[in-house]
mmCIF file of the N, C-alpha and C atoms, coordinates in Angstrom:
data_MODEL
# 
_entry.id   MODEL 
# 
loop_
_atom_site.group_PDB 
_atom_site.id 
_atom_site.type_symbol 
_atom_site.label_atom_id 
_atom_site.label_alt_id 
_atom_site.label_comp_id 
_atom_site.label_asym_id 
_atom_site.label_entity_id 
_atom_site.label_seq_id 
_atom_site.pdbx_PDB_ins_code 
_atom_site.Cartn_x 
_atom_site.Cartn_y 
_atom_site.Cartn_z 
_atom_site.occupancy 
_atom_site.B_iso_or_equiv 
_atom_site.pdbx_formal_charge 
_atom_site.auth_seq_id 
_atom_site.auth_comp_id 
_atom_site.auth_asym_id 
_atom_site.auth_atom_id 
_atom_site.pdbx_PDB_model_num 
ATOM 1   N N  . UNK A 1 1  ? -29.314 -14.747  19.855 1.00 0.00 ? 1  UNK A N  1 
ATOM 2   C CA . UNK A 1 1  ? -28.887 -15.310  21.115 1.00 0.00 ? 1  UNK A CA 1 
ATOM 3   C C  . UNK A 1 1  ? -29.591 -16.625  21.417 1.00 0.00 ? 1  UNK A C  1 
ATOM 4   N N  . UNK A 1 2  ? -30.750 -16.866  20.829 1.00 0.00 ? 2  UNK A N  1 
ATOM 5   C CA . UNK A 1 2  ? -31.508 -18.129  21.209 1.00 0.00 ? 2  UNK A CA 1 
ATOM 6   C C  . UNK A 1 2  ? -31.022 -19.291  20.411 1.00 0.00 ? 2  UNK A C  1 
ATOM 7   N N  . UNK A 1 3  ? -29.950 -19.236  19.793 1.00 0.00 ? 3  UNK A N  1 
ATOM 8   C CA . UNK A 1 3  ? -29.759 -20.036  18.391 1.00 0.00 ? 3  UNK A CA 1 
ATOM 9   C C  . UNK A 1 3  ? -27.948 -20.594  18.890 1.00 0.00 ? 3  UNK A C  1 
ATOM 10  N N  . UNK A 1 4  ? -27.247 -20.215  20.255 1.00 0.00 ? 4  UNK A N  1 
ATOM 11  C CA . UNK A 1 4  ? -25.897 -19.972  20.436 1.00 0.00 ? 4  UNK A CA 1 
ATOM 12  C C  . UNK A 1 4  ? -25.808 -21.668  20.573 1.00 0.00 ? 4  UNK A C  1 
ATOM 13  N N  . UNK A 1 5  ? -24.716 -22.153  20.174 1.00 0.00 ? 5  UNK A N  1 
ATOM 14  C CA . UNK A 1 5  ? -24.230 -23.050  20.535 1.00 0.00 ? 5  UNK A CA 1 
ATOM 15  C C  . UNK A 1 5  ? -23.133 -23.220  21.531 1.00 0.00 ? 5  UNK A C  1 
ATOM 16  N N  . UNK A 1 6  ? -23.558 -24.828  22.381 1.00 0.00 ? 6  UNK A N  1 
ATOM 17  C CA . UNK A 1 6  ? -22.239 -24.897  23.510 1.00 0.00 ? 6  UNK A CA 1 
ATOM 18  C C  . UNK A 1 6  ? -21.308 -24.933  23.207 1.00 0.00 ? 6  UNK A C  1 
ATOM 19  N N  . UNK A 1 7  ? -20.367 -24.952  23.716 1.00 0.00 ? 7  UNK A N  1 
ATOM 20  C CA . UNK A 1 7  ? -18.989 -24.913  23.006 1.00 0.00 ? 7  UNK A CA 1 
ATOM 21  C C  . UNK A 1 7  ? -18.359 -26.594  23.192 1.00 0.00 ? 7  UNK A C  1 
ATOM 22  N N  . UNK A 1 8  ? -19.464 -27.289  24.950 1.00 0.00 ? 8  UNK A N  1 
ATOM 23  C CA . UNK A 1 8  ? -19.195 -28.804  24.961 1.00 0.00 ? 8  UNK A CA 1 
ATOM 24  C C  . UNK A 1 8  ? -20.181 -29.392  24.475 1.00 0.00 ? 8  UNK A C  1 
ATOM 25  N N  . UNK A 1 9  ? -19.748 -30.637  23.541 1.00 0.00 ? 9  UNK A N  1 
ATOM 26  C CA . UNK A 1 9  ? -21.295 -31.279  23.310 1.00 0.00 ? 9  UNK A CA 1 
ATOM 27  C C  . UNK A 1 9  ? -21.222 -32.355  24.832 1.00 0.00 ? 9  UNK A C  1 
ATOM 28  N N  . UNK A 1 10 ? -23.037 -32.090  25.322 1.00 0.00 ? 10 UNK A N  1 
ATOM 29  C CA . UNK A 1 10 ? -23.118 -32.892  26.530 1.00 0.00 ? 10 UNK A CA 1 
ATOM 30  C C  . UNK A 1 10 ? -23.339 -34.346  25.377 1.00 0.00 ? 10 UNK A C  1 
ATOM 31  N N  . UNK A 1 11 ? -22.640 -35.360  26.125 1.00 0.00 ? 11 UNK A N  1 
ATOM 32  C CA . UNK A 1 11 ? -22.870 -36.513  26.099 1.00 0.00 ? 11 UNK A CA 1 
ATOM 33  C C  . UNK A 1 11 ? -24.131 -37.139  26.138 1.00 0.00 ? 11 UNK A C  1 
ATOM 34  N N  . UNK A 1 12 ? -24.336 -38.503  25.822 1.00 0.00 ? 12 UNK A N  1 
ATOM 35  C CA . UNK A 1 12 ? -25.932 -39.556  26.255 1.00 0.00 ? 12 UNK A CA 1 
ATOM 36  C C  . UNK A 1 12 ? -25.124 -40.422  27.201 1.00 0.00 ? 12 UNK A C  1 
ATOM 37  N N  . UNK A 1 13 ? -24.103 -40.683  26.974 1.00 0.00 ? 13 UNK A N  1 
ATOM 38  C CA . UNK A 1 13 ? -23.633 -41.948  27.969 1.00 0.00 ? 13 UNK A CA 1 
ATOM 39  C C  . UNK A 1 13 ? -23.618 -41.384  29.566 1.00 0.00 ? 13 UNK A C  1 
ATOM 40  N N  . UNK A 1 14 ? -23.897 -42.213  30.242 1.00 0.00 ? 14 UNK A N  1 
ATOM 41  C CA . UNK A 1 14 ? -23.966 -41.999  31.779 1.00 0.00 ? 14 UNK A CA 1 
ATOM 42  C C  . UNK A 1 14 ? -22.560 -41.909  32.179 1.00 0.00 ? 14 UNK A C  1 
ATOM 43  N N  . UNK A 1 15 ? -22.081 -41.495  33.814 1.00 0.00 ? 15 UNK A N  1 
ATOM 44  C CA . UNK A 1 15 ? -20.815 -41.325  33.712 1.00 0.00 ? 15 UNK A CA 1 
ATOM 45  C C  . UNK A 1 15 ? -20.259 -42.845  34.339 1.00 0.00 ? 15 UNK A C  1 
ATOM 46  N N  . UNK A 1 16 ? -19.418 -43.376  34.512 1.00 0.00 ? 16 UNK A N  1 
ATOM 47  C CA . UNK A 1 16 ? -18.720 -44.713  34.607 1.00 0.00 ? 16 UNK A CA 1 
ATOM 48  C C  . UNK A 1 16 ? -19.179 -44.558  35.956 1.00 0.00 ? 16 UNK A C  1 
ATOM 49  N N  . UNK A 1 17 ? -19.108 -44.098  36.956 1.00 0.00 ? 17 UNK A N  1 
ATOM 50  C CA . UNK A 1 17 ? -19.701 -44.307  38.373 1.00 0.00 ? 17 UNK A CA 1 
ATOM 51  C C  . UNK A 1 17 ? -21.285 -45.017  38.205 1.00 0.00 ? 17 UNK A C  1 
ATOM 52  N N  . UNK A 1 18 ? -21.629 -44.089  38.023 1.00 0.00 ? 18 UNK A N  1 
ATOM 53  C CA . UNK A 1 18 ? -23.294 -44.590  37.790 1.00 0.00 ? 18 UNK A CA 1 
ATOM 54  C C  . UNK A 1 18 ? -23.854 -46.039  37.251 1.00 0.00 ? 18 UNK A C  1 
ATOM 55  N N  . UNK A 1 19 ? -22.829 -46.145  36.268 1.00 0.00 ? 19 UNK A N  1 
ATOM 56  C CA . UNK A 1 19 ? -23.008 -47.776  35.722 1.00 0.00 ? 19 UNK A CA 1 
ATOM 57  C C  . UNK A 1 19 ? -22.685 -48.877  36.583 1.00 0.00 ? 19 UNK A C  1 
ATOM 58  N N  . UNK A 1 20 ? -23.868 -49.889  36.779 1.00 0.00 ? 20 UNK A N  1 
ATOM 59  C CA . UNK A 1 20 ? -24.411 -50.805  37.665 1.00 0.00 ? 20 UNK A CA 1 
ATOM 60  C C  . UNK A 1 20 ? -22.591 -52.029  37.229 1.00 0.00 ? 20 UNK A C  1 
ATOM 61  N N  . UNK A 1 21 ? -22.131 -52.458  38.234 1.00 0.00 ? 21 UNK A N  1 
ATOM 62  C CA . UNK A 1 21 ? -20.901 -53.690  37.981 1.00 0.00 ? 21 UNK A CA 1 
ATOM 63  C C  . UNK A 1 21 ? -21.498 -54.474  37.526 1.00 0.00 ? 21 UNK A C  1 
ATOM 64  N N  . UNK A 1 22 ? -21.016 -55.287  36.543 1.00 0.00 ? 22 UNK A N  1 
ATOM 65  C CA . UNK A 1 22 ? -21.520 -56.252  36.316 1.00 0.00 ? 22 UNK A CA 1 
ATOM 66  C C  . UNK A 1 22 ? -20.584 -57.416  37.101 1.00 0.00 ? 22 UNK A C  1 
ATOM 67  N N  . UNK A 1 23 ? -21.064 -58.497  37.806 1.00 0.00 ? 23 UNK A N  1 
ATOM 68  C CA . UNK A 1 23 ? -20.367 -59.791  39.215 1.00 0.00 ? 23 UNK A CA 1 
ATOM 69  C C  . UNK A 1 23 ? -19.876 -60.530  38.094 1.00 0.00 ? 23 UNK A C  1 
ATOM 70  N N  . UNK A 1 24 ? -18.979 -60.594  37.308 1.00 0.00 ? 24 UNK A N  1 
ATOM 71  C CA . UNK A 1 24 ? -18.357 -61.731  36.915 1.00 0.00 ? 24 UNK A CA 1 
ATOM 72  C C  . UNK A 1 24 ? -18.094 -62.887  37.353 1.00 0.00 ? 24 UNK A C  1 
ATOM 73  N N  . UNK A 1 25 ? -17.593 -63.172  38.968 1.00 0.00 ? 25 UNK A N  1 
ATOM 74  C CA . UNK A 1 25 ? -17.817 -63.923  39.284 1.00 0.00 ? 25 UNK A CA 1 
ATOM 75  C C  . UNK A 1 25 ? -19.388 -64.810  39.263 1.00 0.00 ? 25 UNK A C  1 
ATOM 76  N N  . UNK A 1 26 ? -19.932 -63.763  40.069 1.00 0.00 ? 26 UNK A N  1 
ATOM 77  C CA . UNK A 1 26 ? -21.515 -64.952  40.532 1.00 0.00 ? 26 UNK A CA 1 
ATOM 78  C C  . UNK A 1 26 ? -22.153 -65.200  38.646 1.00 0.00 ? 26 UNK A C  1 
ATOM 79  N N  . UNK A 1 27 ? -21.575 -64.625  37.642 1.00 0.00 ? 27 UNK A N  1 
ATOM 80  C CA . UNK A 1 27 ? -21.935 -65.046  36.292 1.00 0.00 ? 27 UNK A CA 1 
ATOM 81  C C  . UNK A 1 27 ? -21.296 -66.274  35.972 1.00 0.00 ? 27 UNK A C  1 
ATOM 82  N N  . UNK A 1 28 ? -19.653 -66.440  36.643 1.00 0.00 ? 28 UNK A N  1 
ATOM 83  C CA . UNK A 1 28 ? -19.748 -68.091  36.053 1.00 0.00 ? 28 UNK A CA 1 
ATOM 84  C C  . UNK A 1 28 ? -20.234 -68.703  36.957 1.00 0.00 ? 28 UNK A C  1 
ATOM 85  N N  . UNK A 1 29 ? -20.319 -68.532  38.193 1.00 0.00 ? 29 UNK A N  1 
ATOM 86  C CA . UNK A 1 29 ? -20.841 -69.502  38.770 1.00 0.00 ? 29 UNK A CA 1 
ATOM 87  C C  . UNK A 1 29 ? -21.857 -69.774  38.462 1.00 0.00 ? 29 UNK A C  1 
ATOM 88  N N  . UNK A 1 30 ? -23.354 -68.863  38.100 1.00 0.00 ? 30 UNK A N  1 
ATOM 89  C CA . UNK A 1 30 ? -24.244 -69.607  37.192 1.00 0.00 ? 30 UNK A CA 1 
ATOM 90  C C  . UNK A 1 30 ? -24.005 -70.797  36.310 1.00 0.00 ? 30 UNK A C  1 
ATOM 91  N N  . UNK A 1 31 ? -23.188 -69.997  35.454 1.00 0.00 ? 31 UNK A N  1 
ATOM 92  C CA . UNK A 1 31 ? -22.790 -70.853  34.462 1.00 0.00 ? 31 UNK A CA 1 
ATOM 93  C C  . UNK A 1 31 ? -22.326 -72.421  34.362 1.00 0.00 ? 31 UNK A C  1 
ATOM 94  N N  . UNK A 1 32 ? -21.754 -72.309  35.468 1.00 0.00 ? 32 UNK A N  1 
ATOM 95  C CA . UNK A 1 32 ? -21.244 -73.680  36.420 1.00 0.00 ? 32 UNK A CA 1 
ATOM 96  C C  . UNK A 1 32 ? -22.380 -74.390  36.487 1.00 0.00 ? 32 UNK A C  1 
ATOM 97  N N  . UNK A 1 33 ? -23.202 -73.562  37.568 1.00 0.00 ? 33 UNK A N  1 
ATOM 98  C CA . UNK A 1 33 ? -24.248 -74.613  38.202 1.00 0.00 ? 33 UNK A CA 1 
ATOM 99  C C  . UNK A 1 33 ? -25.661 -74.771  36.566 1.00 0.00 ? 33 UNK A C  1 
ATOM 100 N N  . UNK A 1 34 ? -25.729 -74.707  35.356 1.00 0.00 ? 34 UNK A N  1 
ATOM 101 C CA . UNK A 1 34 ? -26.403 -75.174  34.454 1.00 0.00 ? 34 UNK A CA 1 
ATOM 102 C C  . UNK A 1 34 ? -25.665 -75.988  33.818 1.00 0.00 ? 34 UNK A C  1 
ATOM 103 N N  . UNK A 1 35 ? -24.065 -76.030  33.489 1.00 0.00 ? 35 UNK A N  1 
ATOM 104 C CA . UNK A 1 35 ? -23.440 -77.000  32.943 1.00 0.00 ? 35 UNK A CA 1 
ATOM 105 C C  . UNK A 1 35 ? -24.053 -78.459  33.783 1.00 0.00 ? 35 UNK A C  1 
ATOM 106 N N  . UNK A 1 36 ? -24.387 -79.329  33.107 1.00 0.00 ? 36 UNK A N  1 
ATOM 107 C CA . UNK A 1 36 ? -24.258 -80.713  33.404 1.00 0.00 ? 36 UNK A CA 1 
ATOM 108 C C  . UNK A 1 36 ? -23.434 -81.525  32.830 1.00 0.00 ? 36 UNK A C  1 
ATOM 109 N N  . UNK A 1 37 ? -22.735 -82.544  33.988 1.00 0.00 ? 37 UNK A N  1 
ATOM 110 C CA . UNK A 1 37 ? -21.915 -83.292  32.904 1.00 0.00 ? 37 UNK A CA 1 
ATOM 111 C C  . UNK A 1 37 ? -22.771 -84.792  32.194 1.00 0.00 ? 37 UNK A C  1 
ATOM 112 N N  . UNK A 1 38 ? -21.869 -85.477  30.907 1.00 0.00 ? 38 UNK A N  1 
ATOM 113 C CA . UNK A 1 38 ? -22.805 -86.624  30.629 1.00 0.00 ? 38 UNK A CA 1 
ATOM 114 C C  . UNK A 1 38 ? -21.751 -87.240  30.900 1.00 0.00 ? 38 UNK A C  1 
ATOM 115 N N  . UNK A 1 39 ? -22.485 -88.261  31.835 1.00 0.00 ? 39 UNK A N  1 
ATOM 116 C CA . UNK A 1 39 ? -21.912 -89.804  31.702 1.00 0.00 ? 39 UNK A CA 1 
ATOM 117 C C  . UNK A 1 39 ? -21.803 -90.612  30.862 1.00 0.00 ? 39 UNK A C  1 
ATOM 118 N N  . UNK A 1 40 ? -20.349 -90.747  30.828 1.00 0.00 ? 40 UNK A N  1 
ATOM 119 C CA . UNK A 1 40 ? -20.039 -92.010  29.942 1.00 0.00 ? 40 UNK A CA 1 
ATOM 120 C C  . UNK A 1 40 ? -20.708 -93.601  29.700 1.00 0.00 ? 40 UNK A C  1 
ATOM 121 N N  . UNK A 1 41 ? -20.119 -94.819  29.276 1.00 0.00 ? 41 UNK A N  1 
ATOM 122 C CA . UNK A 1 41 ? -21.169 -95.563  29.509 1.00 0.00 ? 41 UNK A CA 1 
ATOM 123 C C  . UNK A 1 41 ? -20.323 -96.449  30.644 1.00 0.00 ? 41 UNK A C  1 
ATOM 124 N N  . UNK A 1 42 ? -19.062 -95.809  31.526 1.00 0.00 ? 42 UNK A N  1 
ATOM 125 C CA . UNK A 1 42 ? -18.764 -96.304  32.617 1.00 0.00 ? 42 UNK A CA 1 
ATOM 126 C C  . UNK A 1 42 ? -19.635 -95.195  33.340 1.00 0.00 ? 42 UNK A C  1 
ATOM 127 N N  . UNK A 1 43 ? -20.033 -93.860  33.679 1.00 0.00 ? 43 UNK A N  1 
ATOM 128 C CA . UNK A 1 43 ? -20.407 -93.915  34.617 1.00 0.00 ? 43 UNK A CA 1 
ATOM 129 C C  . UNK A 1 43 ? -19.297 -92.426  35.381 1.00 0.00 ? 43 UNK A C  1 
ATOM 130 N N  . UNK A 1 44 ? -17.999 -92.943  35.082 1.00 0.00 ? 44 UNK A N  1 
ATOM 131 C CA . UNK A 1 44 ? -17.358 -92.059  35.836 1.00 0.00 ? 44 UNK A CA 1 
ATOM 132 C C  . UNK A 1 44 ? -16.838 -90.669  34.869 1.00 0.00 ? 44 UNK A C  1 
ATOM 133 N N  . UNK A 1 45 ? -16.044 -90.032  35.095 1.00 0.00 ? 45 UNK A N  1 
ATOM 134 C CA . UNK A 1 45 ? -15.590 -89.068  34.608 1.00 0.00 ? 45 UNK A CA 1 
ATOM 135 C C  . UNK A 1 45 ? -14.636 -89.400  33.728 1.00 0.00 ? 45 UNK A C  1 
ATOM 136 N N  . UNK A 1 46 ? -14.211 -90.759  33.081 1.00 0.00 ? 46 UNK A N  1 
ATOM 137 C CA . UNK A 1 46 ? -13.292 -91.000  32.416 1.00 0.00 ? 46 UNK A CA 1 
ATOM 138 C C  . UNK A 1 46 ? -13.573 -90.265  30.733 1.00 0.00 ? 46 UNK A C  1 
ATOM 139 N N  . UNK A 1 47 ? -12.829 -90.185  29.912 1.00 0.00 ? 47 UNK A N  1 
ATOM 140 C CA . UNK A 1 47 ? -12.903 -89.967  28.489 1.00 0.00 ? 47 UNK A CA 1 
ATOM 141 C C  . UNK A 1 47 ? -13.433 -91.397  27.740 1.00 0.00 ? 47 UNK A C  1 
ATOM 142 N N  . UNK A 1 48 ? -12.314 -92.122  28.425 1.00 0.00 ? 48 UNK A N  1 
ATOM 143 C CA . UNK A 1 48 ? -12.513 -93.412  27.376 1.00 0.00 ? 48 UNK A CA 1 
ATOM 144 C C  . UNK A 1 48 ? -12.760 -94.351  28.419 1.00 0.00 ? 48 UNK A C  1 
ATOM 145 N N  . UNK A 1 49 ? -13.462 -95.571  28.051 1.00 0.00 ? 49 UNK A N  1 
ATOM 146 C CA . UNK A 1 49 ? -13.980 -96.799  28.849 1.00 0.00 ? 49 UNK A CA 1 
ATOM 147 C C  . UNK A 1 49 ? -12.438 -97.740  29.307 1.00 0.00 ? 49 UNK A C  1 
ATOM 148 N N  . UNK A 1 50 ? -12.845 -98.441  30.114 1.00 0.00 ? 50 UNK A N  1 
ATOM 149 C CA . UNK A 1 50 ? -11.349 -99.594  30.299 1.00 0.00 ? 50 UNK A CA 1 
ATOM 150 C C  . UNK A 1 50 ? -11.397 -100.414 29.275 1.00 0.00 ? 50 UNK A C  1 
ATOM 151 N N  . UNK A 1 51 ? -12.501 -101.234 28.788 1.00 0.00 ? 51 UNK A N  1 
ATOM 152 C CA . UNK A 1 51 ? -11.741 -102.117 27.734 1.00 0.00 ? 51 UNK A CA 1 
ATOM 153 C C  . UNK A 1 51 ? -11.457 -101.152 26.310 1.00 0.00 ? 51 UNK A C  1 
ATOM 154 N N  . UNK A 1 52 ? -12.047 -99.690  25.937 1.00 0.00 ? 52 UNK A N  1 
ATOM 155 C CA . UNK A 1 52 ? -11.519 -99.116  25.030 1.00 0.00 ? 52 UNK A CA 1 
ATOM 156 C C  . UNK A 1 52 ? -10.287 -99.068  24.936 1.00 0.00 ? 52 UNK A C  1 
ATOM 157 N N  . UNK A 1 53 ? -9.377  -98.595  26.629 1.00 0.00 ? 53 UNK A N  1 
ATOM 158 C CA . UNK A 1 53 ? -7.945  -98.173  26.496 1.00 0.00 ? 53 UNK A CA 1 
ATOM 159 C C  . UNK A 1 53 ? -7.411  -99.017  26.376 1.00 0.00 ? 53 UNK A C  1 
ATOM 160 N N  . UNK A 1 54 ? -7.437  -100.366 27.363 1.00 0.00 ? 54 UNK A N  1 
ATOM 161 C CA . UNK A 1 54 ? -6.545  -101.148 26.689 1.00 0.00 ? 54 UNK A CA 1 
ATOM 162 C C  . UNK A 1 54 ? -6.355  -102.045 25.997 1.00 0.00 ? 54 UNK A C  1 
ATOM 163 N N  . UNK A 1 55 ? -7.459  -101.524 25.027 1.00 0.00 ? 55 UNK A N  1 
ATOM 164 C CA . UNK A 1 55 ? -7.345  -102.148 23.575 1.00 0.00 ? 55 UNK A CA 1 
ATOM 165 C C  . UNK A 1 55 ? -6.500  -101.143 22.643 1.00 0.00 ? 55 UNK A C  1 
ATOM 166 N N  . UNK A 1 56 ? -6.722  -99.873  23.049 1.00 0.00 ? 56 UNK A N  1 
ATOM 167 C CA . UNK A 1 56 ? -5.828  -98.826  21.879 1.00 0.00 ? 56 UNK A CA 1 
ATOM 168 C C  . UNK A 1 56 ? -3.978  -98.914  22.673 1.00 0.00 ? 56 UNK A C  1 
ATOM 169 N N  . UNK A 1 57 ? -4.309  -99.316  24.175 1.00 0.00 ? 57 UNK A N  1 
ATOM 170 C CA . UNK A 1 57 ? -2.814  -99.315  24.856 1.00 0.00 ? 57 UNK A CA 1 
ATOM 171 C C  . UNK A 1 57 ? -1.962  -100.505 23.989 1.00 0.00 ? 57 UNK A C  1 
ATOM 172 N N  . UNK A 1 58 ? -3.015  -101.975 23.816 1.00 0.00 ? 58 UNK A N  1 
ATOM 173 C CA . UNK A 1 58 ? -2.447  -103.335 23.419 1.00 0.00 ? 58 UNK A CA 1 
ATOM 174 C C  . UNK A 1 58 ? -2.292  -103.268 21.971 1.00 0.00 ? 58 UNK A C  1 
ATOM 175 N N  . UNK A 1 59 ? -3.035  -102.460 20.671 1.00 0.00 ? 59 UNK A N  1 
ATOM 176 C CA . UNK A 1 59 ? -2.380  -102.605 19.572 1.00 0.00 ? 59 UNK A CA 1 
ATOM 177 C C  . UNK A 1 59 ? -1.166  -101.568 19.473 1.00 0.00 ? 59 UNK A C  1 
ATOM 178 N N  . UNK A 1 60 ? -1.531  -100.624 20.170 1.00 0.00 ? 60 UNK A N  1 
ATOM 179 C CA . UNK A 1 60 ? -0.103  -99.447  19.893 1.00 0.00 ? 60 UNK A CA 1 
ATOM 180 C C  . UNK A 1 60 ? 1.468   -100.282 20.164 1.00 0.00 ? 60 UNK A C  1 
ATOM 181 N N  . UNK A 1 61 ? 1.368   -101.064 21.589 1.00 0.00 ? 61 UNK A N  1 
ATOM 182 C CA . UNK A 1 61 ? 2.139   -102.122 21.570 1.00 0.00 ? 61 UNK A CA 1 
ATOM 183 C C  . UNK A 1 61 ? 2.654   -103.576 20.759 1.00 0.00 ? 61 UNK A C  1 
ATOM 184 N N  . UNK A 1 62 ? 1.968   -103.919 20.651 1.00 0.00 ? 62 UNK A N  1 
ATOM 185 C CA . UNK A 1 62 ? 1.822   -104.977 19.324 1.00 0.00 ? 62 UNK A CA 1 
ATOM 186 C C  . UNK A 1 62 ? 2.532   -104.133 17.886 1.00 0.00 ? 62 UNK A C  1 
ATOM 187 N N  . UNK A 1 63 ? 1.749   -102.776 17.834 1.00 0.00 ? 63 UNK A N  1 
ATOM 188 C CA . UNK A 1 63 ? 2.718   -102.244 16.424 1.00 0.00 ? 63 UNK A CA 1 
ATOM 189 C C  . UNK A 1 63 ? 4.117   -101.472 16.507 1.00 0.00 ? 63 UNK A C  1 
ATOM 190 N N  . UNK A 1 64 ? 4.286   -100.857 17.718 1.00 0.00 ? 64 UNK A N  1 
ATOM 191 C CA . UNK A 1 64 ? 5.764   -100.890 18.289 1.00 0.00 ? 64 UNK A CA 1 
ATOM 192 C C  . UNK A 1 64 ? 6.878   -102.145 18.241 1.00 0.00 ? 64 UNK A C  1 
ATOM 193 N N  . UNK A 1 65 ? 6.252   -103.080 19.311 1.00 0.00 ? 65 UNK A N  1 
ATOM 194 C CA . UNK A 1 65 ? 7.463   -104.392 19.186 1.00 0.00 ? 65 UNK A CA 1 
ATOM 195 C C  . UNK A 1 65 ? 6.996   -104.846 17.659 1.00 0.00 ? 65 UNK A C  1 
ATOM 196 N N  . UNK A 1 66 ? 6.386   -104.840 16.927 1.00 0.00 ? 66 UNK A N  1 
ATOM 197 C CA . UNK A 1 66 ? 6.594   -105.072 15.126 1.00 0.00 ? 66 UNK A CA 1 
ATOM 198 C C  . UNK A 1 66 ? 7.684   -104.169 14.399 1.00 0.00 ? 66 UNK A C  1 
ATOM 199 N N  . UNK A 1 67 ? 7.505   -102.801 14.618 1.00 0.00 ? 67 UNK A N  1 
ATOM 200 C CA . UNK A 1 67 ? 8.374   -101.860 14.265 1.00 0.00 ? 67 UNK A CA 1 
ATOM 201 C C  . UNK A 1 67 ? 9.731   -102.166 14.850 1.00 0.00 ? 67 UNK A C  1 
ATOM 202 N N  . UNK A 1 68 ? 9.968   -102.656 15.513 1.00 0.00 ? 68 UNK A N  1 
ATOM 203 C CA . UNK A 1 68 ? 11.194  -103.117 16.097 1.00 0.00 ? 68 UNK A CA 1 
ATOM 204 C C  . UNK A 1 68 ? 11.810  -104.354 15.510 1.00 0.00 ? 68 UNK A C  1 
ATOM 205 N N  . UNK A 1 69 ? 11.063  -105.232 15.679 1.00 0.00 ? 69 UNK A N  1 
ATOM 206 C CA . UNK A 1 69 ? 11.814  -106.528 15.231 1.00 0.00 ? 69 UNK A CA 1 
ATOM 207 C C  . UNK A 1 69 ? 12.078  -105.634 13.421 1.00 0.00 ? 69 UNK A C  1 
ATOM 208 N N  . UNK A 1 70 ? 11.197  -105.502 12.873 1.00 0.00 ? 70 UNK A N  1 
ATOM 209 C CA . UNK A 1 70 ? 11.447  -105.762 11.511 1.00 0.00 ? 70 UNK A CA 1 
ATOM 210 C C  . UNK A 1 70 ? 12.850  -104.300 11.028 1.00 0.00 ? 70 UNK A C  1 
ATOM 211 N N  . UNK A 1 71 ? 12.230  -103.261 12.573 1.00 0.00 ? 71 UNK A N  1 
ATOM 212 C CA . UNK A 1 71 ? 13.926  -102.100 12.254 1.00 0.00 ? 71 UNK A CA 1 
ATOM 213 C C  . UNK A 1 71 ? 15.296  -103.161 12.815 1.00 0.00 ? 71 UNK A C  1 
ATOM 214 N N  . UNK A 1 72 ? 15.259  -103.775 13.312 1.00 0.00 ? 72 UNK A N  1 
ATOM 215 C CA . UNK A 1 72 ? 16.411  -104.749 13.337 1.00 0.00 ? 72 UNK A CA 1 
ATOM 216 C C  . UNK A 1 72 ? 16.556  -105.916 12.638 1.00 0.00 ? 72 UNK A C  1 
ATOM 217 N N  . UNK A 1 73 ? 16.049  -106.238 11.861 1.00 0.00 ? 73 UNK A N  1 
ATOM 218 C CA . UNK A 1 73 ? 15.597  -107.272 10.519 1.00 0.00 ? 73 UNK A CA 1 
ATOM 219 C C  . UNK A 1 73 ? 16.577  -106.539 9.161  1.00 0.00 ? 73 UNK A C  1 
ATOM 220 N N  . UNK A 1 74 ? 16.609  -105.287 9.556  1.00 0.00 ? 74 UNK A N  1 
ATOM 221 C CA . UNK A 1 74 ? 17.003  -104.940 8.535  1.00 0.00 ? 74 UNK A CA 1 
ATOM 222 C C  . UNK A 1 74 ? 18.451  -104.705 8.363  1.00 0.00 ? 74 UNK A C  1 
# 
């Protein structure tokens, strides 16, 4: 009789009540407030600088009206 086994095995895991929530929210917001952003070498939030863009705006143009004259050249 000292040797009987349960017929349930008790568990180790705690029951889902008991387990502490974890705030998803207030976790990104951490996360938020350690992100820093880097400034560009304008300064603002842009990707690319002004004379970068419209230098990539002015050759994309330049090789468009080329592509043109020379597709009607032909």
């Amino acid at each position: 009789e000292a040797m009987t086994v349960p017929l349930t095995p008790e568990s180790d895991e705690e029951p889902e009540d008991s387990r502490t929530k974890f705030d998803y929210d207030a976790a990104i917001d951490e996360v938020i407030a350690m992100v820093t952003p880097q400034g560009g070498s304008n300064g603002d939030d842009e990707i690319l600088s002004k004379p970068l863009l419209v230098s990539i705006v002015g050759v994309s143009a330049m090789l468009m009206a080329g592509l043109v004259v020379v597709s009607m050249a032909l």
